[in-house]
C-alpha positions in Angstrom: -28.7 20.2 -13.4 -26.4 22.5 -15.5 -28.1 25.2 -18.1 -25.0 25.6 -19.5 -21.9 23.6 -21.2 -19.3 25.4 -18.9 -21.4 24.8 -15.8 -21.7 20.9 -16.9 -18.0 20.9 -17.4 -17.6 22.8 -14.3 -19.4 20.1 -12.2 -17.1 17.2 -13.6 -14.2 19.0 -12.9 -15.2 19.6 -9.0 -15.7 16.2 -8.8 -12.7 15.2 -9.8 -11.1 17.7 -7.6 -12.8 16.8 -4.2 -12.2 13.2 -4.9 -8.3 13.8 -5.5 -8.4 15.9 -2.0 -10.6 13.4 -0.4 -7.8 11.1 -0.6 -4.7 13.0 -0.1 -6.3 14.3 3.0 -7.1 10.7 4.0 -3.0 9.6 3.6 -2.7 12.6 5.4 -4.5 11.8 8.3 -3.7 8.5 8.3 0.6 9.4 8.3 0.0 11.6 11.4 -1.7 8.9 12.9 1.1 6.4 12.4 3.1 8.5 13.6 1.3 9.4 16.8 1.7 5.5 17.7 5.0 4.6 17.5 7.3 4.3 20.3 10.9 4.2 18.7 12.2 7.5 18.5 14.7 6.3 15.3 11.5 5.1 13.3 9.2 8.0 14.4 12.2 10.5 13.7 12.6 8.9 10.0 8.2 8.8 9.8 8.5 12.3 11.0 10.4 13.9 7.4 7.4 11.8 5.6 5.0 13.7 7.7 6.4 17.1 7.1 6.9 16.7 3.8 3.5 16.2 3.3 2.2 18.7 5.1 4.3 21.1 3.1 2.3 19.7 0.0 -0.8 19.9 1.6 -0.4 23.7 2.3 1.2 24.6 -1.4 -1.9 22.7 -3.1 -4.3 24.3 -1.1 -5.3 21.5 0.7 -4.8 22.9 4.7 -4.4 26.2 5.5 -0.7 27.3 6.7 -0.9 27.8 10.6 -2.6 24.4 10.7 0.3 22.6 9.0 2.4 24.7 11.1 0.5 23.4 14.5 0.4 20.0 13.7 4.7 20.4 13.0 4.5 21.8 16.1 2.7 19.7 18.1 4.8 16.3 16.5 7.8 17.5 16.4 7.4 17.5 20.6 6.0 14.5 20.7 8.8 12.7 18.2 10.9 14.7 21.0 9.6 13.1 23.9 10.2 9.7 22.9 12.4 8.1 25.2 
């Protein structure tokens, strides 16, 4: 337990914090998902900007590093690609 009031406040605050990433990580994971399972290109091209976009947020709050977001762009951008 916290000694002192800042560490008490400290302790809410993280809280609050890992719950927000918890599930902004979770829609995360579960848009890349969605996308991965769809087999119309028009739809999966149109899922694909949602995907980005959010990956883009993910990196600017801190969420993913950089070169991940930029892997997982990578690596659906050629499978939105090889959709027939």
């Amino acid at each position: 337990m916290p000694h002192h009031k800042s560490c008490k406040k400290r302790m809410k605050t993280s809280e609050q914090q890992r719950l927000r990433n918890r599930t902004y990580r979770s829609q995360l994971r579960t848009s890349i998902r969605e996308l991965r399972s769809m087999t119309a290109k028009d739809e999966a091209v149109a899922k694909y900007n949602s995907v980005m976009s959010l990956l883009d947020k993910a990196v600017a709050y801190g969420l993913i590093h950089k070169k991940n977001a930029d892997r997982n762009k990578a690596r659906l951008a050629r499978f939105v690609q090889q959709l027939g």
